[in-house]
C-alpha positions as a printed Julia matrix, in Angstrom:
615×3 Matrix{Float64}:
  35.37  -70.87  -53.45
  34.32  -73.29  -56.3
  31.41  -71.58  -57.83
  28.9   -73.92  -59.4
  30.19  -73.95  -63.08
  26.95  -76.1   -64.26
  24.53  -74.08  -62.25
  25.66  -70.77  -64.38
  25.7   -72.35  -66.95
  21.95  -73.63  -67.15
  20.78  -69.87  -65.7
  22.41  -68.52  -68.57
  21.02  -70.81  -71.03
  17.44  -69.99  -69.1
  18.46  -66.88  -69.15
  18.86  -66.91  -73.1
  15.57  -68.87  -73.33
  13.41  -66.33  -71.73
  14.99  -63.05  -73.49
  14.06  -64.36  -76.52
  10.21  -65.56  -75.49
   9.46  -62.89  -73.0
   7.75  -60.46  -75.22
   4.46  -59.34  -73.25
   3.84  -55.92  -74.99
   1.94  -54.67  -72.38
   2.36  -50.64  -71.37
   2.68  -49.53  -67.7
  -0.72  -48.86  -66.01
  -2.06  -45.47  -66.98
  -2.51  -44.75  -63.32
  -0.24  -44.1   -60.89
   0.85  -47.13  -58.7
   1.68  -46.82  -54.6
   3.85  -49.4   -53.01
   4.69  -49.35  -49.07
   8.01  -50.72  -47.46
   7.56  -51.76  -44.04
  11.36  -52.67  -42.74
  13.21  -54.28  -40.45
   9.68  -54.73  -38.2
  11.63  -57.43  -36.22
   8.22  -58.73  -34.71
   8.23  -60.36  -31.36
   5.05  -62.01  -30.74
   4.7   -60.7   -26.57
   1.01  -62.99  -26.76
   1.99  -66.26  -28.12
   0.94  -69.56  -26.97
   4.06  -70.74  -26.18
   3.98  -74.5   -25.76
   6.8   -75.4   -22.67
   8.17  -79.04  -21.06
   5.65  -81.07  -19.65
   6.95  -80.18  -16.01
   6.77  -76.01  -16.92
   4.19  -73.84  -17.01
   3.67  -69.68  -17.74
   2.53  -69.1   -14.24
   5.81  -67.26  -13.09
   5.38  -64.94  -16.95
   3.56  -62.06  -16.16
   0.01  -61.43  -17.17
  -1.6   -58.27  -19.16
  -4.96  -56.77  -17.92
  -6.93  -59.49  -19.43
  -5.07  -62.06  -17.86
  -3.0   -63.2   -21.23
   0.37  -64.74  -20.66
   3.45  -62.32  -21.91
   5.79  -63.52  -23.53
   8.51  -60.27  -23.23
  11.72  -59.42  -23.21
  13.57  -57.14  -20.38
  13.85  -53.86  -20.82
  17.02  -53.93  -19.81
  18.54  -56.08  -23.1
  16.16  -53.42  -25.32
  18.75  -51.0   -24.05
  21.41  -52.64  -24.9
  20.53  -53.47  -28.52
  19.89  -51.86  -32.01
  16.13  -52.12  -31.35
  13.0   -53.0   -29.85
  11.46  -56.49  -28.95
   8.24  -55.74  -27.59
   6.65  -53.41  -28.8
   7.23  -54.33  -32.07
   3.93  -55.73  -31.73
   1.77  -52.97  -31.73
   3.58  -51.11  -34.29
   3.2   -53.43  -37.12
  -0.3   -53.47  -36.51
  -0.31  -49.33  -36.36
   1.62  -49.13  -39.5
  -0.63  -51.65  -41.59
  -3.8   -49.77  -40.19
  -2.57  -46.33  -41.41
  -1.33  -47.85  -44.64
  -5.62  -49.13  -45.31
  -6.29  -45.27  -44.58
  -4.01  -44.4   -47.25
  -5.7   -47.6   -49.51
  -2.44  -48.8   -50.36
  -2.89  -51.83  -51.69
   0.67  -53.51  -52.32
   3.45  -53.96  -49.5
   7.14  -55.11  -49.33
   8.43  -56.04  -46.56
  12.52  -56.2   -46.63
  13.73  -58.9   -44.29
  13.81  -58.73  -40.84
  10.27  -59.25  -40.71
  10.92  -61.6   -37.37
  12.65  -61.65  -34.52
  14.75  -64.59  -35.38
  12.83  -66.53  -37.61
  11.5   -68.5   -34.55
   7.92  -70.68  -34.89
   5.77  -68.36  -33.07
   7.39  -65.32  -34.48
   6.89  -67.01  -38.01
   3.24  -67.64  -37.11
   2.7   -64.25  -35.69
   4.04  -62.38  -39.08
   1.27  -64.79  -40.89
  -1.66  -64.46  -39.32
  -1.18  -60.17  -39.15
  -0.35  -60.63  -43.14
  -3.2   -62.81  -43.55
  -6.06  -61.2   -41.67
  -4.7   -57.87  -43.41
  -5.16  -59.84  -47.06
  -8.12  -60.81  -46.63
 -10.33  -58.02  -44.71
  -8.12  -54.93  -47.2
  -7.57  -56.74  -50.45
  -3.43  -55.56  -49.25
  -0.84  -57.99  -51.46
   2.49  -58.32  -49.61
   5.93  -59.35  -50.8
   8.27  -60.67  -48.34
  11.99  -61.33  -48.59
  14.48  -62.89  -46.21
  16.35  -60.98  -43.91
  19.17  -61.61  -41.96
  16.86  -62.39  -38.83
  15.17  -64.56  -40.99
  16.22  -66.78  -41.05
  19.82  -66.67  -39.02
  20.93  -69.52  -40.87
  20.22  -71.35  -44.06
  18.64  -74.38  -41.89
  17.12  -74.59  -38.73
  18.82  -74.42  -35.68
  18.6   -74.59  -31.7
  17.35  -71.02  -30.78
  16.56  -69.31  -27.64
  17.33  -66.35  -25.29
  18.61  -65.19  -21.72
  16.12  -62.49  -21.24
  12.7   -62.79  -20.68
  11.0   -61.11  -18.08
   9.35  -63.37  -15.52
   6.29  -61.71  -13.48
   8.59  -60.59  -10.63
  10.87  -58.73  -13.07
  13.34  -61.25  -13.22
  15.32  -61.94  -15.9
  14.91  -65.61  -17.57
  16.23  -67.96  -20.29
  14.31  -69.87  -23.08
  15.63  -71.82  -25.69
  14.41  -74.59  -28.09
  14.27  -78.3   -26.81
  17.68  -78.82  -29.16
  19.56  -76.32  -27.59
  22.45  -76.7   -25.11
  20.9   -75.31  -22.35
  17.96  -77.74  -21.89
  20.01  -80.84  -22.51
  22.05  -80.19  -19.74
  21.97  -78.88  -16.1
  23.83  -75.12  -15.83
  25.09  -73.31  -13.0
  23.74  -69.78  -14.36
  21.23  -68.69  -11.66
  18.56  -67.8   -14.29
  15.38  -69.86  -14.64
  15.61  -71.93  -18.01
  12.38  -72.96  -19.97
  12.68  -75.15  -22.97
  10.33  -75.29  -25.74
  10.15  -75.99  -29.51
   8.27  -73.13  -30.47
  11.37  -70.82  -29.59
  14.17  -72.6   -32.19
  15.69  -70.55  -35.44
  13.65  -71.88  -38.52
  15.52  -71.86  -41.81
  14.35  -71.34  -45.46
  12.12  -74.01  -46.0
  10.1   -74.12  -43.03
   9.79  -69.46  -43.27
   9.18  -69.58  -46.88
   6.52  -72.48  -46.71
   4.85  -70.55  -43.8
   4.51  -67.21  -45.67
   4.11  -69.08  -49.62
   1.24  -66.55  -50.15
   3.1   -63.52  -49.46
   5.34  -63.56  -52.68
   7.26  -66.52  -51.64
   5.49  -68.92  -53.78
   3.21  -67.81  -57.69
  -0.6   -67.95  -56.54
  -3.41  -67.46  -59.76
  -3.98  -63.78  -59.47
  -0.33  -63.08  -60.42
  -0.31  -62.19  -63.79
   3.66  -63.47  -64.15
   6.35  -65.3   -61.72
  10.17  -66.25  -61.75
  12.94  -67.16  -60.07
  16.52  -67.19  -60.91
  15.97  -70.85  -61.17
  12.54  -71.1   -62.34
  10.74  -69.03  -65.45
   7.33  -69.06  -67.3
   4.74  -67.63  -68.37
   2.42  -70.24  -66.71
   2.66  -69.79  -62.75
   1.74  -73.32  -61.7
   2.36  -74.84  -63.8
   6.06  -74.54  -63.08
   7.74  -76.14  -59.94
   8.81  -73.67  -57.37
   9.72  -75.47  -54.15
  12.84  -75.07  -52.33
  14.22  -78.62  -54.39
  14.1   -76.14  -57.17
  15.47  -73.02  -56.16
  18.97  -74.1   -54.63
  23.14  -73.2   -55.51
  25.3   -75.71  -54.58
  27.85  -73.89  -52.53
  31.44  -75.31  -51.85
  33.51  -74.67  -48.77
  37.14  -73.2   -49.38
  39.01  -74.59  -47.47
  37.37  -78.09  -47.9
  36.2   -78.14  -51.76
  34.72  -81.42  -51.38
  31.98  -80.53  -48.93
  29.39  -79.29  -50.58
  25.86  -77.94  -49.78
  22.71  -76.74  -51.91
  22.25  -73.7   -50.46
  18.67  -71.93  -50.57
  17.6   -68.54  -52.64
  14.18  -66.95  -51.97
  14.42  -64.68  -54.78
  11.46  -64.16  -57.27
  10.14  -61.73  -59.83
   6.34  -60.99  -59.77
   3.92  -58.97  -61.62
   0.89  -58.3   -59.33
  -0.79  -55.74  -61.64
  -0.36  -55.18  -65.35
   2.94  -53.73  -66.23
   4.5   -53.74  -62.81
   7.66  -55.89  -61.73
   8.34  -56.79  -58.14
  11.93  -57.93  -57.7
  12.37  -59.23  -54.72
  16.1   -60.26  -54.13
  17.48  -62.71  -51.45
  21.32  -60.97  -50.68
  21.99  -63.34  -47.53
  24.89  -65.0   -47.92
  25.98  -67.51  -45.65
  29.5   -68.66  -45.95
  30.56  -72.35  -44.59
  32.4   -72.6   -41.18
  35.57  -73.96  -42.11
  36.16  -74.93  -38.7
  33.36  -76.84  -38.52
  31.6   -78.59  -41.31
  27.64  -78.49  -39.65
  28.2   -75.01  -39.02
  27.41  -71.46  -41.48
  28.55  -67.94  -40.38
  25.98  -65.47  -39.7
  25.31  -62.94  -43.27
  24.79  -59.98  -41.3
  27.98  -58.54  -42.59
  28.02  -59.82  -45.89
  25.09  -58.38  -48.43
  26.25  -57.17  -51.71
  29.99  -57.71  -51.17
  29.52  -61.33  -51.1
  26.82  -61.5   -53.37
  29.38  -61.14  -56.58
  31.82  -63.95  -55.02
  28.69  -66.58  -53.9
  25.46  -65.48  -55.37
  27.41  -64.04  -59.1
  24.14  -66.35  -60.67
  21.28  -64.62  -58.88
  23.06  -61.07  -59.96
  23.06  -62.44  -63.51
  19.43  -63.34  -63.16
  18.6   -59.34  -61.87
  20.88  -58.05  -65.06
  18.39  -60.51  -66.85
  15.25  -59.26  -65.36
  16.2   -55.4   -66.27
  17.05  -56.17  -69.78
  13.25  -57.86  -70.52
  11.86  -55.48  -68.01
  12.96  -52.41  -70.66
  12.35  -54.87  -73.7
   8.54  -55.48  -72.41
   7.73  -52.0   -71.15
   7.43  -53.02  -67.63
   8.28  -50.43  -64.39
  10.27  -52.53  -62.48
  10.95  -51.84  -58.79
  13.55  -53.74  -56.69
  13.75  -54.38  -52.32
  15.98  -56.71  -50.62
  17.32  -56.54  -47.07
  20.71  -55.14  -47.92
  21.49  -51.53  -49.17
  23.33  -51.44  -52.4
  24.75  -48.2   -52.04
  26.85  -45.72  -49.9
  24.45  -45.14  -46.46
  26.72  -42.74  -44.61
  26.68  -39.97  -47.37
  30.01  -40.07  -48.13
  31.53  -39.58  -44.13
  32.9   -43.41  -43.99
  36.07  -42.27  -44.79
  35.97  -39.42  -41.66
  34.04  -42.19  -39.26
  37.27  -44.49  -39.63
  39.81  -42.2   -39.1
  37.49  -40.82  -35.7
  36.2   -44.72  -34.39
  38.06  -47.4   -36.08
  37.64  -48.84  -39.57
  35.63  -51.54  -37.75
  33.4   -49.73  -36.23
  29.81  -48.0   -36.89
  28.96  -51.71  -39.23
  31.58  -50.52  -41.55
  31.94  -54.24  -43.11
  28.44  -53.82  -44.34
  29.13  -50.61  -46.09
  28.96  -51.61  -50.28
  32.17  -50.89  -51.47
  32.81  -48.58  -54.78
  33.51  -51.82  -56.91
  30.3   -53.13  -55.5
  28.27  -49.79  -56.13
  29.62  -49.72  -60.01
  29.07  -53.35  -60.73
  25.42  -53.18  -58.94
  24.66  -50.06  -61.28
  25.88  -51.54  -64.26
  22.96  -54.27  -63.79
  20.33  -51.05  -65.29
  18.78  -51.24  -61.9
  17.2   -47.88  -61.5
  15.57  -48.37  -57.85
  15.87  -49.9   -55.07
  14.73  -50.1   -51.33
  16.57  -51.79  -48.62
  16.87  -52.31  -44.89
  18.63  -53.86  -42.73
  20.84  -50.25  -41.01
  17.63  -49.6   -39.22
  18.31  -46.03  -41.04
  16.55  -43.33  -43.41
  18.64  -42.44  -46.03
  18.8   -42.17  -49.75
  22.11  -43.05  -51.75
  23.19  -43.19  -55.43
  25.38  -44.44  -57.43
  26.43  -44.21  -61.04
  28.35  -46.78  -63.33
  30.78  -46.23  -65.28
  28.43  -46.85  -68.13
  26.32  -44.35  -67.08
  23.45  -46.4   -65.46
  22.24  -44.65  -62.22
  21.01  -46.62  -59.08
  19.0   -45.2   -55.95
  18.6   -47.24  -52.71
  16.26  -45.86  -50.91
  17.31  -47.06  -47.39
  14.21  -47.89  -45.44
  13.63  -46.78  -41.62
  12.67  -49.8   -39.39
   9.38  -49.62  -37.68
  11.52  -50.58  -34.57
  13.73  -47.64  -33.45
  14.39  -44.36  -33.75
  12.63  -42.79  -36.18
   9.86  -45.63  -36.74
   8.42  -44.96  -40.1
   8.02  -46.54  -43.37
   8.56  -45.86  -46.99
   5.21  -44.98  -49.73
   6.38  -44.96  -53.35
   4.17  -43.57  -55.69
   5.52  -44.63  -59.23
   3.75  -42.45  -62.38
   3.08  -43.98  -65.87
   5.82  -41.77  -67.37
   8.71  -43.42  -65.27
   8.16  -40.5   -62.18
   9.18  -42.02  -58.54
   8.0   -40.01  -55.96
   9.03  -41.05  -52.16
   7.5   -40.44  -48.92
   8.69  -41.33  -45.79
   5.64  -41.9   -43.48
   6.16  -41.52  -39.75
   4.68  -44.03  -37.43
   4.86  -41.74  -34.49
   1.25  -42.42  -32.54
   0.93  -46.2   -31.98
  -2.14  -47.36  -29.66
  -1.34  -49.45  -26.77
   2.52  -49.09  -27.28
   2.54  -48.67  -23.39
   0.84  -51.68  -22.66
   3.93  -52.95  -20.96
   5.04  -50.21  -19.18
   3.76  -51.6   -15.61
   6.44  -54.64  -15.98
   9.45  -52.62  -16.87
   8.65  -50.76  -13.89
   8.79  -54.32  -11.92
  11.68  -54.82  -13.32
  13.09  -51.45  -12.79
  12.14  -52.07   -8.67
  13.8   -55.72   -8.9
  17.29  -54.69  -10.49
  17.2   -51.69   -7.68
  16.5   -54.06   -5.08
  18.99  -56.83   -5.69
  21.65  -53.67   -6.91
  21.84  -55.07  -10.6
  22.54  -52.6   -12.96
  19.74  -50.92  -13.92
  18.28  -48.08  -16.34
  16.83  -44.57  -16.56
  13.54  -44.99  -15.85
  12.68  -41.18  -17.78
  12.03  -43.78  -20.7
   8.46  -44.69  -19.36
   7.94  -41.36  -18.52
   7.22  -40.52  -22.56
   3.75  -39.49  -24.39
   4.37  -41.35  -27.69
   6.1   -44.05  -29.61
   7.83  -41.9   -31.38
   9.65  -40.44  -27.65
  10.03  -44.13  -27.25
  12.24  -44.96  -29.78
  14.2   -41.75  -28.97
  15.07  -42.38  -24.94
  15.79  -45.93  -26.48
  18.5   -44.54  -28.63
  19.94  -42.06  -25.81
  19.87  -45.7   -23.81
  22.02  -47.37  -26.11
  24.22  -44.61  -26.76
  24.8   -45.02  -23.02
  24.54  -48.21  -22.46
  26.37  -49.93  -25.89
  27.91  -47.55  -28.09
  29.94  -45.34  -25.86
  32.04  -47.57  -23.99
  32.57  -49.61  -27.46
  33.0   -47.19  -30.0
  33.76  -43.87  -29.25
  37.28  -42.39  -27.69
  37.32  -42.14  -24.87
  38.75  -38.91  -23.76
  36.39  -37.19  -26.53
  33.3   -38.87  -24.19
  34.91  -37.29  -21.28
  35.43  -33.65  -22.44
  32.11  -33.74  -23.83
  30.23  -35.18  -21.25
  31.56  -32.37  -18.83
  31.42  -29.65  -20.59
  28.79  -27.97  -22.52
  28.82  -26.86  -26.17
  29.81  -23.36  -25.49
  33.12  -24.68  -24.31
  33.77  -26.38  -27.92
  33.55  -22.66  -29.17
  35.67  -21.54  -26.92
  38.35  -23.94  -27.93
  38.51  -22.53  -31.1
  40.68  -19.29  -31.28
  41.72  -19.43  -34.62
  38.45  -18.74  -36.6
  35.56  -16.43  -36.44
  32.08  -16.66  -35.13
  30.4   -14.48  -35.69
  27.36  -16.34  -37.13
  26.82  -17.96  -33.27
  26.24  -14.59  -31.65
  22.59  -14.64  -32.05
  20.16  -15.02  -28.67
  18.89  -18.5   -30.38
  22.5   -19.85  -30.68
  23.45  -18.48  -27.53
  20.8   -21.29  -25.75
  21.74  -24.05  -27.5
  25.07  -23.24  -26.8
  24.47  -23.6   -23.42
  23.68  -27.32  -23.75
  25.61  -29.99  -22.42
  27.95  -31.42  -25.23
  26.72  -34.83  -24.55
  23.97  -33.21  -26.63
  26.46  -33.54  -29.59
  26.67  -36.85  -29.82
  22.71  -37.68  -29.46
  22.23  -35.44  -32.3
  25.29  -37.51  -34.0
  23.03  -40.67  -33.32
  19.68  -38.81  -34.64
  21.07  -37.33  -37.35
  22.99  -40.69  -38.8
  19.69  -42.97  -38.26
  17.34  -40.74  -38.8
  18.58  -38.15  -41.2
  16.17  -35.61  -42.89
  13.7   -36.61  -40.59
  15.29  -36.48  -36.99
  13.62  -34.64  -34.38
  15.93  -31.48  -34.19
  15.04  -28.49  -34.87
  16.7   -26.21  -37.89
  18.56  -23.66  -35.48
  20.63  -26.6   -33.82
  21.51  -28.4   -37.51
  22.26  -24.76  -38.28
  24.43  -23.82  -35.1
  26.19  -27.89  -35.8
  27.04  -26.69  -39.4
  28.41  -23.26  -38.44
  30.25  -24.71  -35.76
  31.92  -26.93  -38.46
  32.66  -24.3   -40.94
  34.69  -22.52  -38.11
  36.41  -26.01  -36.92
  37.64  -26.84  -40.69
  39.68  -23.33  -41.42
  41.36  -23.82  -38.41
  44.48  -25.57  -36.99
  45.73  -26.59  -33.64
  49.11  -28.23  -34.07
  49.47  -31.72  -31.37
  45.68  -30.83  -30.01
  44.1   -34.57  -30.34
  41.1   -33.06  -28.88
  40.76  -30.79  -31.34
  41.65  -32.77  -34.38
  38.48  -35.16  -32.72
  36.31  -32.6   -32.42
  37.53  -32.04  -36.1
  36.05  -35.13  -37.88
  33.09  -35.52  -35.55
  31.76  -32.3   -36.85
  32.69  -32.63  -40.41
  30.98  -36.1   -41.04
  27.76  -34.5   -38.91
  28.08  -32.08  -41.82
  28.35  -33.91  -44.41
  25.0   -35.71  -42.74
  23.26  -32.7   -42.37
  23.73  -31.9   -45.81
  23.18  -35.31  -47.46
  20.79  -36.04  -50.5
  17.19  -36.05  -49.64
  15.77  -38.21  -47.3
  11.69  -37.51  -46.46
  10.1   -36.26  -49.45
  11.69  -36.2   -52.94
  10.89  -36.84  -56.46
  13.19  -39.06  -58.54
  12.96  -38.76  -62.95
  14.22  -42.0   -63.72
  14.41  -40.86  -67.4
  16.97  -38.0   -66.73
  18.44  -39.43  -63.15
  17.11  -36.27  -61.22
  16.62  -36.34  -57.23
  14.56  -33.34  -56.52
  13.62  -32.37  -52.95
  10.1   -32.14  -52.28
   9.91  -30.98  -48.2
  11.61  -32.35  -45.34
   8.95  -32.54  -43.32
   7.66  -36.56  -42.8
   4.1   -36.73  -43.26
């Protein structure tokens, strides 16, 4: 691709230009400063007023105990993806409540904030962000996620599976879309409305302008990569401003200015917000009207499209040091290693293009995002907790801090508390109690009865049977181990062996190495667990990490079952060799870099582990 020769050009010249003026003086605040990250919240809004064709109505939706329209999804597509649609609702309002206990007074939010970046999803984010501004005194900073929006530019939006009142499934999509311009044979009920479309940049970023997207008064500085000054408005900052003209590759003559929502902004005195747009949405060749999604992109593509906005952030860090300002970083994307160092052992078990592999930063990425100064960093977008590292071959060290989402297993969100003398201490804050999160329940169960009734495949309904949101998010995991990553991912004869058999049999199979450290009574009954148990753990362990709901006698009995696995051989045993990787990279999991609670010196690059316990 052509990359915009001119555009660099004038950043770098800005870039010049602001070095040399930028000279605040002013020391980091004497106190301690506590930011939340709420992630990947992926809100639904189950209670909008949904405006449908003139010859529709919401009398076939069903109807909550106050008689409200839902708006919901099926539990049956929950199951069947990486999170949750409805109850996304309540959670976001549970998080935000326990983050006002805490008085917590500044919030990121790391993309994914929506659903899809539809209207009513848009709306919904607002008004929660709002009402929270303005009774708690809470600033947020927002910053686009894949989600939102899908595309650079609006587009025709919709969905197959809503629930309709008898707990059938049902479509609705945007007036635009291709399903309410014409008839279809597809036996689901189709409702069309505008509310339900994929908004783009201009029309998300002008909907949430006072959440970081656009300077407001009580900022006490604001950039862009495009845009800098020490006067807030007096500076343009509209999307007409804050555009790369992108060329296609295989057509250099077409053209497009392609939308960045990153800023810089210093809420309090001495503190920098980065907040960095990494979507990248490449032109469809193919088809000139047409972007692909940048779900897989992030950082990789950053350096070929987006080299100008990593300029900018190499900019920022450099007059960040110069004007003694603690400067913390969040985008959607992780900039670092998530699977602690196990890629490597995933491939060779599932596939190189399996397990979101193409969004895994690659080493040249890791070096050339450390070599920025970047000290710290908190992402999204893996719907996992983890922390990674990386350091340059100039010596700078980066940490991503890789933030849970509030919308699968385990929900919880990220509290940095940064000290005056450059001291980052993380906590990861579980959102495990969540009022009303079984509000629903009564319509899966509809559902449930209709997909028995008409013999459509249907689900365990143990789900419903749970006490908290936190045992929510975990049957919703076992469901999509079942129900998606199973049959897609994983080898098949492994499944088999393990799903008939039980752990102690995996011991047995092993005749070459001692173990002696599994004779205990405690070993002995987790031993006796189906080996299907093995690969929930897998699942728990990989999103969850330090804070996954097993207990330290199973990670132990996983590790020791490893050590005896790696000193021993079994020539032409495939099994075996499986069984092989599959425990090492759980190992290497198990005994990652901390994850819950942990201190980070950003003077002398020290992780220190604080307890693994999430508060």
């Amino acid at each position: 691709m052509r990359m915009l020769k001119k555009v660099i050009n004038l950043l770098v010249i800005q870039f010049c230009f602001v070095i040399s003026i930028t000279t605040y003086g002013a020391t980091p605040p004497k106190q301690s400063i506590k930011i939340a990250f709420l992630a990947d919240i992926h809100l639904h809004d189950i209670y909008a007023d949904i405006e449908l064709s003139s010859d529709q109505d919401h009398d076939l939706f069903p109807k909550d105990k106050d008689k409200k329209t839902l708006i919901m999804r099926s539990m049956s597509s929950q199951l069947k993806s990486t999170r949750l649609f409805n109850e996304n609702y309540f959670v976001l309002t549970a998080a935000l409540d326990d983050i006002v206990a805490r008085n917590i007074k500044l919030v990121a939010l790391p993309g994914d904030f929506t659903d899809d970046g539809q209207p009513i999803n848009v709306q919904a984010v607002k008004a929660i962000l709002d009402r929270y501004s303005r009774d708690h005194d809470i600033q947020f900073f927002v910053i686009t996620g894949n989600h939102d929006p899908v595309r650079p530019f609006s587009v025709p939006g919709g969905k197959s599976d809503f629930l309709l009142q008898n707990g059938e499934e049902a479509g609705i999509y945007s007036l635009n879309h291709s399903k309410c311009k014409t008839q279809s044979d597809n036996q689901k009920q189709v409702y069309c409305s505008k509310d339900i479309q994929h908004w783009g940049y201009q029309e998300i970023m002008e909907s949430l302008a006072h959440h970081g997207f656009m300077p407001k008064a009580d900022y006490l500085y604001y950039e862009t990569p495009f845009t800098q000054s020490n006067d807030n408005l007096a500076v343009d900052h509209s999307m007409q401003k804050r555009y790369l003209d992108w060329c296609s590759d295989g057509q250099p003559k077409l053209c497009y200015k392609m939308p960045d929502a990153s800023y810089l902004v210093e809420p309090i005195d001495g503190l920098w917000v980065l907040a960095i747009d990494a979507n990248v949405y490449v032109i469809d060749d193919n088809d000139s009207h047409k972007f692909q999604g940048s779900s897989n992109a992030g950082y990789n593509a950053m350096f070929r499209y987006k080299k100008p906005v990593l300029d900018w952030i190499e900019s920022v860090v450099t007059r960040a040091k110069q004007s003694n300002k603690q400067l913390v970083a969040f985008s959607h994307f992780p900039m670092t290693d998530f699977y602690d160092g196990a890629s490597d052992r995933m491939r060779a078990l599932f596939g190189k293009n399996t397990f979101q592999m193409k969004r895994l930063p690659t080493g040249q990425t890791e070096n050339l995002l450390a070599n920025t100064g970047l000290q710290l960093h908190f992402a999204g977008h893996m719907h996992i907790n983890d922390t990674g590292s990386a350091k340059s071959d100039s010596g700078s060290t980066l940490y991503n801090i890789q933030v849970p989402s509030l919308a699968a297993y385990q929900p919880a969100y990220k509290l940095l508390t940064l000290s005056a003398a450059n001291i980052a201490e993380i906590e990861t804050i579980s959102v495990s109690k969540v009022p009303e999160f079984d509000t629903l329940f009564t319509h899966y169960q509809t559902e449930w009865h209709f997909n028995h009734s008409h013999k459509l495949p249907n689900w365990d309904q143990d789900i419903l049977a749970v006490s908290s949101y936190a045992e929510f998010t975990d049957k919703h995991l076992q469901g999509v181990i079942t129900n998606r990553y199973l049959p897609k991912e994983w080898p098949q004869d492994l499944v088999s062996f393990l799903e008939n058999n039980s752990l102690s049999t995996l011991l047995a199979l092993n005749s070459c190495a001692p173990l002696d450290n599994l004779a205990n009574q405690a070993y002995k009954s987790i031993a006796a667990n189906n080996a299907l148990t093995l690969i929930y753990d897998f699942y728990r362990i990989k999103n969850a990490d330090h804070i996954a709901a097993i207990n330290a006698n199973k990670k132990r009995f996983y590790l020791y079952l490893n050590q005896a696995y790696e000193h021993c051989e079994v020539a032409d045993n495939q099994l075996f060799t499986q069984l092989q990787k599959l425990l090492s990279t759980l190992a290497l999991m198990l005994q990652s870099e901390p994850s819950a609670n942990f201190i980070i010196d950003l003077n002398t690059h020290t992780l220190t582990n604080k307890t693994e316990k999430p508060q």
